[in-house]
N, C-alpha and C positions, 0 to 999 in steps of 0.2 A: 521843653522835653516831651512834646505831646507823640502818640505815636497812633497813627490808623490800627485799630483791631478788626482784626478777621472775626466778624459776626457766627461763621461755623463754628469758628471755637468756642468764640463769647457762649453762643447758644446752648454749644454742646455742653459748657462745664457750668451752665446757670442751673441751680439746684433750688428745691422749695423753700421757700420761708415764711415760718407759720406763726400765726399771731402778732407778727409786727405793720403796721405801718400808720402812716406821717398823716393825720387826717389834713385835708385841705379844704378850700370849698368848692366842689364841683363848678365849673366852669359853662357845663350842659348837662342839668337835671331834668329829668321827664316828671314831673308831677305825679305824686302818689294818687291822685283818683284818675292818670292816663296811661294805665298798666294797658303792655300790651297784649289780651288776653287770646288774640286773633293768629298772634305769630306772625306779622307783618312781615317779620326779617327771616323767615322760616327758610327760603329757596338763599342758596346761595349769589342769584343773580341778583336779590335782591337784598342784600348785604348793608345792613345800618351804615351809614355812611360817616365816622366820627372826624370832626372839622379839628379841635383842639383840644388841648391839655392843659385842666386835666379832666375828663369826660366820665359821668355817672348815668347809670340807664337804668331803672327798673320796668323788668319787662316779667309774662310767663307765658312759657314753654306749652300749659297744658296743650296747646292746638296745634304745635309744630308738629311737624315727621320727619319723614328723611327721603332723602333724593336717590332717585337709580343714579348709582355710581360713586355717591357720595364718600368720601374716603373715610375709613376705621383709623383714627389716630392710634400711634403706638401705647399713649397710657393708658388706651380703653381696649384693647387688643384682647388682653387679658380675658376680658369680659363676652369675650365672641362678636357683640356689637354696639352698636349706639345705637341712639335715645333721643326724640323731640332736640332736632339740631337747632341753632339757630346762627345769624353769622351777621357781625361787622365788621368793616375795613376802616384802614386810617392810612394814609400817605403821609408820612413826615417831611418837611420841609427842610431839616436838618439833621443829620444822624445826631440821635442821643436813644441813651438807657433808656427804657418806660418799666411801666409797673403794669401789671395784669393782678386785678384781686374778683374774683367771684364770690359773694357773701349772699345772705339770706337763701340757702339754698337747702333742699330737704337734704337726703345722703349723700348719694355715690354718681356726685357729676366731674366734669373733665372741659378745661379750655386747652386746643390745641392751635397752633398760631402756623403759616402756610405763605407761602408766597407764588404767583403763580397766576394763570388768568381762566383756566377752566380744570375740571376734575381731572381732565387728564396729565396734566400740566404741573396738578398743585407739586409744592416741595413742605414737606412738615419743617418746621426751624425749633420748634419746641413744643412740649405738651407736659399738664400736669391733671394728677388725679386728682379732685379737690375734694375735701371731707368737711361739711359742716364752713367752715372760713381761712381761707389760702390764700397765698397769692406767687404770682412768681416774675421773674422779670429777664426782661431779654436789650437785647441794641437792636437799634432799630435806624438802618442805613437810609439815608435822604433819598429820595427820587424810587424807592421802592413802592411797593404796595401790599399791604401785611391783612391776610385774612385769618380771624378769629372765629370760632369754630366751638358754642359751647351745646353741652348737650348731657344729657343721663347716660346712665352704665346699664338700668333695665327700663324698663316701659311702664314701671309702677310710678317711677320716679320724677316726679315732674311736679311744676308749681311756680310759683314766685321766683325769680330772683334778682339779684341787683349787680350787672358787669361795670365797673370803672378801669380806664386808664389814668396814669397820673406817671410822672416826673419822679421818680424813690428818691430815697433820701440819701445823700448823697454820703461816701466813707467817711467817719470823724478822723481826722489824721492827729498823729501827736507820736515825741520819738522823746530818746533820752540818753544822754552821754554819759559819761565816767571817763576821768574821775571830776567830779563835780568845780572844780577850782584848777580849770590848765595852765598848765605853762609848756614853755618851747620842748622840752626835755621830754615832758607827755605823749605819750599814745595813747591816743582820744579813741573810746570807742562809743558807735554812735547804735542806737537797736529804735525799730519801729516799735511801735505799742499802739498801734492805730485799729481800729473798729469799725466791723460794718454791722452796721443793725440788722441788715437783711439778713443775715447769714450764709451770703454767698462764697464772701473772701475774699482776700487781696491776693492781687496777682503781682502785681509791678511795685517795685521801691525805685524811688530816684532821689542823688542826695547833689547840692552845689554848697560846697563850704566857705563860700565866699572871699576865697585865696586863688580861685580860677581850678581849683579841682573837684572832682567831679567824681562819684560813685553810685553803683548799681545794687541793689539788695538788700534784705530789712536789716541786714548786721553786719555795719564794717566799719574799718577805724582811719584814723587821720591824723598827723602829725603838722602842728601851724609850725612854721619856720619864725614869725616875729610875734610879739606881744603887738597887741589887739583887740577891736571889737568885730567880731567877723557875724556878720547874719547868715545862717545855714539854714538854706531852704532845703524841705522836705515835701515830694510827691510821694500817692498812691493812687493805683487804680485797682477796682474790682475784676473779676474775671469775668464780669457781665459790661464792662465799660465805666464805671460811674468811678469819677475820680474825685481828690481834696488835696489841699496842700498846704502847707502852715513856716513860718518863716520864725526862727529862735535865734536870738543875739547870744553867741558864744564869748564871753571876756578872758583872754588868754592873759596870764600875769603871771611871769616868772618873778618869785619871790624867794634869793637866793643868797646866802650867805658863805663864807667860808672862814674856819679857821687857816692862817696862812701862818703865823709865829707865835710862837710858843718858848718862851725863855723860861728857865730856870733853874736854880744858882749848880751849881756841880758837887758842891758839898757844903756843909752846912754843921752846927753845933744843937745840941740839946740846949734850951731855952732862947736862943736866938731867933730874932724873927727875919724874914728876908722877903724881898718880891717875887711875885711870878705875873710874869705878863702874858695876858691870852689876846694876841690881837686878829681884828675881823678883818675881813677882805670885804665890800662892798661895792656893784657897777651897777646895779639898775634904779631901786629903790630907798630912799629912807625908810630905813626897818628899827623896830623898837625889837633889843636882842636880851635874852638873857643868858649869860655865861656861869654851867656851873661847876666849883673845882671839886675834886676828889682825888683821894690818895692811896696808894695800897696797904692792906694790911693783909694779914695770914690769911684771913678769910674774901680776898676780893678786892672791893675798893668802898671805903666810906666818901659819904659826903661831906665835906669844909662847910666851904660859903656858897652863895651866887650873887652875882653883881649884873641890874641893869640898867642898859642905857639904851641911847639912840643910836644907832650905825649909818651916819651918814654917808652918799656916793662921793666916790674918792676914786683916784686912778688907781691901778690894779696892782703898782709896786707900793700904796698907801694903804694902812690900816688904821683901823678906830681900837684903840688899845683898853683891856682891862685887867686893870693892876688888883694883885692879892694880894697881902700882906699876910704872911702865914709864919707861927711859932713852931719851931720843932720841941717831939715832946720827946719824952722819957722812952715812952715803946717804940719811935722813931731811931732812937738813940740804939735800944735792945735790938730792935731787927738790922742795924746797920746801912740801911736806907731806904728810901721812900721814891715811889714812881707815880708821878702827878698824871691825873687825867684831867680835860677840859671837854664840855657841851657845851654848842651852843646850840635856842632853839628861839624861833623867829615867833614875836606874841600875833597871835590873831592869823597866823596865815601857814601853809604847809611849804615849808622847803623839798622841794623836789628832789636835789642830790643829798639828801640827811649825810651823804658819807662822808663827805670834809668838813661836819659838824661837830667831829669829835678829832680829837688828838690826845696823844698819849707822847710823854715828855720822856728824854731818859733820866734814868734814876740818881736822886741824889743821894751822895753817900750821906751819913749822917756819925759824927762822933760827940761818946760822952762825956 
């Protein structure tokens, strides 16, 4: 479910993000005693040439200038001008995200990123002000050619610094369903909770639930037609391009019981004892059930007994039967009859239709 991103957008909605990133080891370090104090890369024609990623340069500015024509990027605009420029290019061999971080640097500098083959030409794709330690990150389209572009906000400002590219770190993806134990009867609902360290953002959700269907967006839901193990794969991608994707075993298990009969007796004596039968309907599982009886009085329904067993699968006109042996009493006698309730409730697991878990009997008369 991969899809081509338009780098104008990527670009335009790639925002700062400060204080994070991934250390790695430079790939292409200049040596701290081959600072470049000359400004070698000063003219734009003469543009550091960066080969791979992930590339670290420590260079200073003191001896750069700037070019007639040289373009005023939009984050330094503000500021009326620019400052000791200096400028590397990279040609990517493959579109992917990169990271831009500028660090060791006095205040108020700015890397703007260009595409383009002379001043007149260039096209800005992105620009950040940088304060002290920044970074920002853009997509960077194969067979292009991306000119970098750093430099101060006044003329005081200049010195040391140290420009890397590098590979960001890509989105932590992770999602989460409800209700946590499905079965067929469920509406499954699914939410991202996925993370980007850069603090750019996710743009894209993509979901395959491993039933042959298919959903768009970080919150939507699902319903499995059978009992199953189904792997639900989960994509993201950021709005600067970096994506992640993570793959979760869903166990769909309908665990379902029903009361289906319910006898008992139509009238009855004070101190007699008689049966009531609560039997289970059972098609999928062997389920351990407990059934419990209650009776009405003025105030409601008390509770008797409860009786359990195992409910094993059976065809659907068979039941797993639980006999009560119940005495009528004296207040049974006074109110003139009693109306049995029956629960049943599955140990260790939730019944999804609780509704045909209960029945209520009609009333037996009852004489003194």
């Amino acid at each position: 479910m991969s899809r081509n991103k338009n780098p104008q957008i990527a670009l335009a909605l790639a925002i700062i993000a400060t204080m994070l990133f991934v250390n790695t080891s430079p790939g292409q370090a200049v040596p701290l005693d081959n600072v470049a104090y000359d400004g070698t890369n000063d003219n734009f024609a003469d543009a550091l040439i960066v080969d791979t990623l992930p590339f670290s340069y420590l260079g200073d500015n003191s001896a750069a200038s700037i070019e007639p024509g040289e373009p005023i990027p939009s984050c330094a605009q503000w500021s009326g001008s620019s400052n000791r420029t200096v400028w590397f290019s990279y040609s990517p061999l493959e579109s992917h995200s990169m990271m831009i971080r500028l660090s060791n640097v006095f205040y108020y500098n700015f890397v703007a990123v260009y595409t383009g083959d002379t001043f007149a030409d260039l096209s800005e794709k992105n620009c950040a002000y940088i304060l002290y330690y920044n970074q920002i990150t853009f997509y960077a389209e194969a067979g292009e050619t991306y000119y970098f572009q750093l430099g101060s906000l006044y003329e005081w400002d200049y010195g040391n610094y140290t420009f890397e590219l590098d590979f960001p770190p890509p989105p932590e993806v992770s999602f989460w369903f409800t209700p946590g134990d499905p079965s067929i009867f469920d509406m499954l609902w699914f939410g991202d909770s996925s993370y980007d360290p850069l603090y750019i953002g996710i743009s894209d959700f993509w979901w395959d639930f491993g039933d042959g269907a298919t959903a768009i967006g970080n919150y939507v839901n699902h319903q499995f037609a059978a009992d199953g193990d189904y792997a639900v794969w989960h994509k993201v991608q950021t709005y600067d391009g970096r994506s992640a994707e993570t793959t979760q075993v869903v166990q769909v298990r309908t665990h379902d019981v029903a009361i289906t009969k319910f006898i008992v007796p139509e009238s009855a004596r004070v101190g007699r004892t008689k049966a009531i039968t609560v039997g289970l309907r059972n098609t999928r599982y062997p389920e351990t059930v407990v059934v419990e009886l209650w009776k009405s009085t003025p105030n409601g329904f008390d509770y008797i007994a409860s009786l359990e067993k195992t409910v094993r699968v059976r065809p659907s006109n068979r039941t797993t039967d639980f006999i009560f042996n119940y005495t009528f009493t004296e207040q049974d006698g006074i109110q003139g009859k009693v109306t049995f309730k029956a629960i049943a409730y599955i140990q260790g697991y939730r019944d999804p239709l609780p509704a045909d878990n209960e029945a209520i009997a009609l009333p037996t008369h009852v004489k003194r």
